[in-house]
PDB file of N, CA, C and O in Angstrom:
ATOM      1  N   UNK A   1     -25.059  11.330 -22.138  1.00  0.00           N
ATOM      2  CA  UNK A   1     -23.722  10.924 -22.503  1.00  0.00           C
ATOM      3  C   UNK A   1     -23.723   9.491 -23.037  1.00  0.00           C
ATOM      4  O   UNK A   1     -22.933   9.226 -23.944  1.00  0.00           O
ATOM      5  N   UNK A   2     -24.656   8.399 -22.489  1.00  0.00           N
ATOM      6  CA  UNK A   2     -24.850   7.398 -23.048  1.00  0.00           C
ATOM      7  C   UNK A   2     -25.236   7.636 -23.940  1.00  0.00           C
ATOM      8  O   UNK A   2     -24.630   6.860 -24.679  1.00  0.00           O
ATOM      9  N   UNK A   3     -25.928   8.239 -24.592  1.00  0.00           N
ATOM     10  CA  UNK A   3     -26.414   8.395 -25.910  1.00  0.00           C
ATOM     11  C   UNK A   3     -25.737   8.483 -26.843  1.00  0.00           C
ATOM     12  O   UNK A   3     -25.921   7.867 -27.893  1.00  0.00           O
ATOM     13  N   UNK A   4     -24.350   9.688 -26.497  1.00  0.00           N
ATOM     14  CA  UNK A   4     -23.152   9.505 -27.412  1.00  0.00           C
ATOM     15  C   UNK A   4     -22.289   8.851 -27.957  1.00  0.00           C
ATOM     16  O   UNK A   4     -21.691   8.805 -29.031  1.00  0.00           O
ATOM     17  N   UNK A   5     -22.353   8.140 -26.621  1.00  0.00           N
ATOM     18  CA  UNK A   5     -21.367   6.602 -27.115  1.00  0.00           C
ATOM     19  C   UNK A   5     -21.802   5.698 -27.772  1.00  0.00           C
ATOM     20  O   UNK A   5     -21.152   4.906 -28.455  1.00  0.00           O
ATOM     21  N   UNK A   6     -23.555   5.768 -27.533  1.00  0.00           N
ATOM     22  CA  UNK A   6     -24.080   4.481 -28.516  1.00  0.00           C
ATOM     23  C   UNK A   6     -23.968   4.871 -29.659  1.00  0.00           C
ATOM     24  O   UNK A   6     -23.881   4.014 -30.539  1.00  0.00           O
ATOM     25  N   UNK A   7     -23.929   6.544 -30.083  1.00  0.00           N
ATOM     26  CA  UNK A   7     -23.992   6.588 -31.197  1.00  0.00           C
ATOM     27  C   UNK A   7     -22.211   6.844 -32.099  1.00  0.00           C
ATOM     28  O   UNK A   7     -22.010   6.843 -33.314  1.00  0.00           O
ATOM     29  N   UNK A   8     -21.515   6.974 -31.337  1.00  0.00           N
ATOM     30  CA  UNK A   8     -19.855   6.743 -31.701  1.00  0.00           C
ATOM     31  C   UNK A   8     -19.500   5.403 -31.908  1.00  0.00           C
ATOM     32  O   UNK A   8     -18.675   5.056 -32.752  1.00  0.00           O
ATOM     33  N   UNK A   9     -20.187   4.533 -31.053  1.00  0.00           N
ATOM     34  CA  UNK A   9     -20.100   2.886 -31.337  1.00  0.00           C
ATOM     35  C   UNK A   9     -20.727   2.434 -32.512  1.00  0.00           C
ATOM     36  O   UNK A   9     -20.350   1.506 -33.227  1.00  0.00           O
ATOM     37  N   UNK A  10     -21.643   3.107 -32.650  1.00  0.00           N
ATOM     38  CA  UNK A  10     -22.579   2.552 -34.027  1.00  0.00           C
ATOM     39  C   UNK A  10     -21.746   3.225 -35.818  1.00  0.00           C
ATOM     40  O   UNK A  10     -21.652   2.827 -36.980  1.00  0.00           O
ATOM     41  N   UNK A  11     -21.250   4.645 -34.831  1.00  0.00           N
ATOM     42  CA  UNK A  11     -20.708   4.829 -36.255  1.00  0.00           C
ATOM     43  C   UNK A  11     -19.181   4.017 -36.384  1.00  0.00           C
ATOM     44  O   UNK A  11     -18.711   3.829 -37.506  1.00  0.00           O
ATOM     45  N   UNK A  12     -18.586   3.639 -35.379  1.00  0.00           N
ATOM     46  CA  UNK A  12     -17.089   3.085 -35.556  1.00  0.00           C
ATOM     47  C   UNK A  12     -17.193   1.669 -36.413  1.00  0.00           C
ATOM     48  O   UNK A  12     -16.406   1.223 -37.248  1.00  0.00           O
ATOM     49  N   UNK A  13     -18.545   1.071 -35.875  1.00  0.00           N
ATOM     50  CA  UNK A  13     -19.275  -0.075 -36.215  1.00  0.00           C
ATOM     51  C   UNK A  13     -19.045  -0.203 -37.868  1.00  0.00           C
ATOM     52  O   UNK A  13     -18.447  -1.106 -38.453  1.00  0.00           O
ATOM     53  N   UNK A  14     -19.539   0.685 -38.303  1.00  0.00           N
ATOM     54  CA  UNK A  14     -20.144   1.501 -39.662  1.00  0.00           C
ATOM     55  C   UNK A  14     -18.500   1.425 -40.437  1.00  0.00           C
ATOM     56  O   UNK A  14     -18.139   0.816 -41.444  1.00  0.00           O
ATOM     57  N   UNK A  15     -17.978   2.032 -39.792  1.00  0.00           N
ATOM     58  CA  UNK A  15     -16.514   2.237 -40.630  1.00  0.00           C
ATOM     59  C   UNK A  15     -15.797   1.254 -40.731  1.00  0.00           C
ATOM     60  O   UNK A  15     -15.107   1.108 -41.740  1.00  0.00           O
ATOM     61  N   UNK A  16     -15.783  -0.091 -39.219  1.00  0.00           N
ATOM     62  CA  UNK A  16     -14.662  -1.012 -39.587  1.00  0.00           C
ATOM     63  C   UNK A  16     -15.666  -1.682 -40.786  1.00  0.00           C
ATOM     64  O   UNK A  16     -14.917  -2.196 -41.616  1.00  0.00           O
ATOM     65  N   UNK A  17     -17.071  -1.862 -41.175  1.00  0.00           N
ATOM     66  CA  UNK A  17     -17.480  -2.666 -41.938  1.00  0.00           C
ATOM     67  C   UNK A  17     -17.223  -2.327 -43.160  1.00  0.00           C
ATOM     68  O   UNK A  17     -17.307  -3.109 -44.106  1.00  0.00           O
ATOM     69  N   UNK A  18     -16.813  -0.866 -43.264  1.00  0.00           N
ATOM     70  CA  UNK A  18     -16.668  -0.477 -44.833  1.00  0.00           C
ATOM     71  C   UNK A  18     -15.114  -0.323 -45.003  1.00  0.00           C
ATOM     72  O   UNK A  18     -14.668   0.230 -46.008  1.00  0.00           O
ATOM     73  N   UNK A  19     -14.305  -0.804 -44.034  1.00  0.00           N
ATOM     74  CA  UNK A  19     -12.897  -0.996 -44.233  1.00  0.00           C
ATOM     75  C   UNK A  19     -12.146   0.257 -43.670  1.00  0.00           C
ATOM     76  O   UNK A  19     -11.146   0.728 -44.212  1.00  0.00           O
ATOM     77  N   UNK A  20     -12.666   0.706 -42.640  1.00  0.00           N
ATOM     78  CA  UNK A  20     -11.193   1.642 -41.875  1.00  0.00           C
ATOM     79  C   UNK A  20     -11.012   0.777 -41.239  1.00  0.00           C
ATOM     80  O   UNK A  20     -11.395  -0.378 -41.051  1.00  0.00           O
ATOM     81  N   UNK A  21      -9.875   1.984 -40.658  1.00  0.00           N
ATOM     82  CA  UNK A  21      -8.416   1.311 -39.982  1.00  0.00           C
ATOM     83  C   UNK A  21      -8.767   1.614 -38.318  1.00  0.00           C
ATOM     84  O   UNK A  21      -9.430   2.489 -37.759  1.00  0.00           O
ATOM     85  N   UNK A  22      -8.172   0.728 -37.947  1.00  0.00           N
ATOM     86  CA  UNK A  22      -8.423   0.927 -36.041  1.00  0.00           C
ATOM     87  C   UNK A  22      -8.079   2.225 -35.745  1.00  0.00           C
ATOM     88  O   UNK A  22      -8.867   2.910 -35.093  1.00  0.00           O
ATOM     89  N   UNK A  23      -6.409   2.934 -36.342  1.00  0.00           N
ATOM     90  CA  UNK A  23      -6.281   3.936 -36.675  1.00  0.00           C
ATOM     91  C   UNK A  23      -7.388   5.314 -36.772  1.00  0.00           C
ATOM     92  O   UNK A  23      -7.333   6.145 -35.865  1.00  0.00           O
ATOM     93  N   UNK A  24      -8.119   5.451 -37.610  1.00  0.00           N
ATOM     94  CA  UNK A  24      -9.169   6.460 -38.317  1.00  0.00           C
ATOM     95  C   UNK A  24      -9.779   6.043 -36.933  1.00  0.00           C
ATOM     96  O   UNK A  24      -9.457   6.779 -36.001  1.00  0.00           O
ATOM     97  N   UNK A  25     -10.853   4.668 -36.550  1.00  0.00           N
ATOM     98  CA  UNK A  25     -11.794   4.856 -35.342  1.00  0.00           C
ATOM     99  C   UNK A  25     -11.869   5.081 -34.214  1.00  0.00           C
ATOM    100  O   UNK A  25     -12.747   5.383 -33.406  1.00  0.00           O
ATOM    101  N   UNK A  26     -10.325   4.814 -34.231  1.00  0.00           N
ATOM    102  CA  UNK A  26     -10.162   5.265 -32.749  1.00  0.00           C
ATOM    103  C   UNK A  26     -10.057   7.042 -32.831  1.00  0.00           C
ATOM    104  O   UNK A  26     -10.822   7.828 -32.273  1.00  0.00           O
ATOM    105  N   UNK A  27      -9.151   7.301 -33.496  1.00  0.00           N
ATOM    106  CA  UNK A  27      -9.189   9.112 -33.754  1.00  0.00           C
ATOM    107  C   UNK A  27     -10.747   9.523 -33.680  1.00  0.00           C
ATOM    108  O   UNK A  27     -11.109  10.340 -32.833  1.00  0.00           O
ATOM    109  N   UNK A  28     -11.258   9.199 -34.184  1.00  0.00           N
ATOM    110  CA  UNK A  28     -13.144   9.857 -34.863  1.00  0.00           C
ATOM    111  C   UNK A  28     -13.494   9.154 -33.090  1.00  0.00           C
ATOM    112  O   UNK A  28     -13.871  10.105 -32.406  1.00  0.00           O
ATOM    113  N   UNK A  29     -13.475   8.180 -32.464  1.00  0.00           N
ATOM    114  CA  UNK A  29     -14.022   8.049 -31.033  1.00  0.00           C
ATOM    115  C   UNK A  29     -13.542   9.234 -29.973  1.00  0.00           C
ATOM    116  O   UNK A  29     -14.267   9.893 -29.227  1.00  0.00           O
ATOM    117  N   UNK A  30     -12.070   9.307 -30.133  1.00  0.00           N
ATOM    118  CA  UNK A  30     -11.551  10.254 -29.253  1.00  0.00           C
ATOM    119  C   UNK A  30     -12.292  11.894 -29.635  1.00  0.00           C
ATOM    120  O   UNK A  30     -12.486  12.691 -28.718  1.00  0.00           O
ATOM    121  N   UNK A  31     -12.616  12.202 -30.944  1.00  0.00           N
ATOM    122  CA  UNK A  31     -12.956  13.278 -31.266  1.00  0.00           C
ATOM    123  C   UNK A  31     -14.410  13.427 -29.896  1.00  0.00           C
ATOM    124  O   UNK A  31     -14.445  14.177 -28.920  1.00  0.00           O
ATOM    125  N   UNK A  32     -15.312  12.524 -30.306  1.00  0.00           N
ATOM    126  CA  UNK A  32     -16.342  12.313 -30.014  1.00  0.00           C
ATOM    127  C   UNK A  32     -16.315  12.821 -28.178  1.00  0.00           C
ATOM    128  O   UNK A  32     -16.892  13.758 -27.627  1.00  0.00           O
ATOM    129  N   UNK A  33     -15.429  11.798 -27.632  1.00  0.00           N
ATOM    130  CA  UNK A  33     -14.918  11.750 -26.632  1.00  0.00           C
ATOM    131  C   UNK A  33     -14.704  13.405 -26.008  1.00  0.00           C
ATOM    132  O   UNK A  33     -15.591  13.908 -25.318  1.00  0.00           O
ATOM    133  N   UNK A  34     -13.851  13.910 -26.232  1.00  0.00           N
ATOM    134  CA  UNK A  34     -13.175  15.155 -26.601  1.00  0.00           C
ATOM    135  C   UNK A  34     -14.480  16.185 -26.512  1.00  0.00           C
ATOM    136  O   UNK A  34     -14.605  17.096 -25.693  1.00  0.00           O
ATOM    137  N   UNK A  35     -15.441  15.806 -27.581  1.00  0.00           N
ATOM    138  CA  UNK A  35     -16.550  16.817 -27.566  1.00  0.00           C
ATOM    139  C   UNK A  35     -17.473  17.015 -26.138  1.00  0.00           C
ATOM    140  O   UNK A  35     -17.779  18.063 -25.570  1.00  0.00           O
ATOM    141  N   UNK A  36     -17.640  16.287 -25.953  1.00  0.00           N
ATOM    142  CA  UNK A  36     -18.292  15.445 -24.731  1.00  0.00           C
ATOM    143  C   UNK A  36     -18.039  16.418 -23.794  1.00  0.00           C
ATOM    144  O   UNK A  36     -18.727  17.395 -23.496  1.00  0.00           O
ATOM    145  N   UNK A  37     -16.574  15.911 -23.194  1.00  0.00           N
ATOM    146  CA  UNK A  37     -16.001  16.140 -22.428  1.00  0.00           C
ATOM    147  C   UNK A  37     -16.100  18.388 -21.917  1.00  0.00           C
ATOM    148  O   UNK A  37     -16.476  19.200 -21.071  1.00  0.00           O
ATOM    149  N   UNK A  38     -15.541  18.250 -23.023  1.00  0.00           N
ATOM    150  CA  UNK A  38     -16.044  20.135 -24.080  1.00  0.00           C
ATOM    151  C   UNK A  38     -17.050  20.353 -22.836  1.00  0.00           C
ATOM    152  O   UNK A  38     -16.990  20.968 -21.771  1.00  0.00           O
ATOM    153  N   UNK A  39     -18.096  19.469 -23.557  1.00  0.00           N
ATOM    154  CA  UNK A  39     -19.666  20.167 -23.086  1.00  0.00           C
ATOM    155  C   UNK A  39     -19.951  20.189 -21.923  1.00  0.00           C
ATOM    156  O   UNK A  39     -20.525  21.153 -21.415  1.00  0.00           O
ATOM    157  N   UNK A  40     -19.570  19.019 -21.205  1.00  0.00           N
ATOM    158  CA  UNK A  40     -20.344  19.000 -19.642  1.00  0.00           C
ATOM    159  C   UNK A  40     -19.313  19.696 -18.821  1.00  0.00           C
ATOM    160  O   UNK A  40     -19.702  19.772 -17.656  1.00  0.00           O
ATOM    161  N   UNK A  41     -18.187  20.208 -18.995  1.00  0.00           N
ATOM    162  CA  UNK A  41     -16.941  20.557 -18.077  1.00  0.00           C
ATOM    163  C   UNK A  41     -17.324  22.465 -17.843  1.00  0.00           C
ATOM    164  O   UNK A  41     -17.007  23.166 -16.882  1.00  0.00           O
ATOM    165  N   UNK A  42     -18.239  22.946 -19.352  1.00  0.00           N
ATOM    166  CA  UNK A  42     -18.406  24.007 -19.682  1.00  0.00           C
ATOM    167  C   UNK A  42     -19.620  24.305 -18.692  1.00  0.00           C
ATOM    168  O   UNK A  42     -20.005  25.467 -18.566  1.00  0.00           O
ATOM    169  N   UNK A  43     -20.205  23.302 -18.012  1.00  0.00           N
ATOM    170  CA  UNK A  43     -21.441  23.839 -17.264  1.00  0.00           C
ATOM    171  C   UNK A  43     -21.090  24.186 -16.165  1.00  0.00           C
ATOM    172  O   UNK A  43     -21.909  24.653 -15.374  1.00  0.00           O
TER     173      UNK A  43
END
């Protein structure tokens, strides 16, 4: 699960540098979030 977040942090990283909106990264984190959540609840 750490793994996910480093890699949701790295891409949010990615987007505010190319000009999104807190808006868009936070949505695309929660997705992430969301998936996560999906997976380990399903075991």
């Amino acid at each position: 699960m750490v793994t996910e977040k480093i890699g949701a942090a790295i891409e949010a990283a990615g987007a505010l540098m190319s000009g999104g909106s807190a808006e868009t990264i936070v949505s695309r984190y929660r997705e992430h979030m969301a998936a996560n959540t999906k997976r380990l609840t399903a075991a």
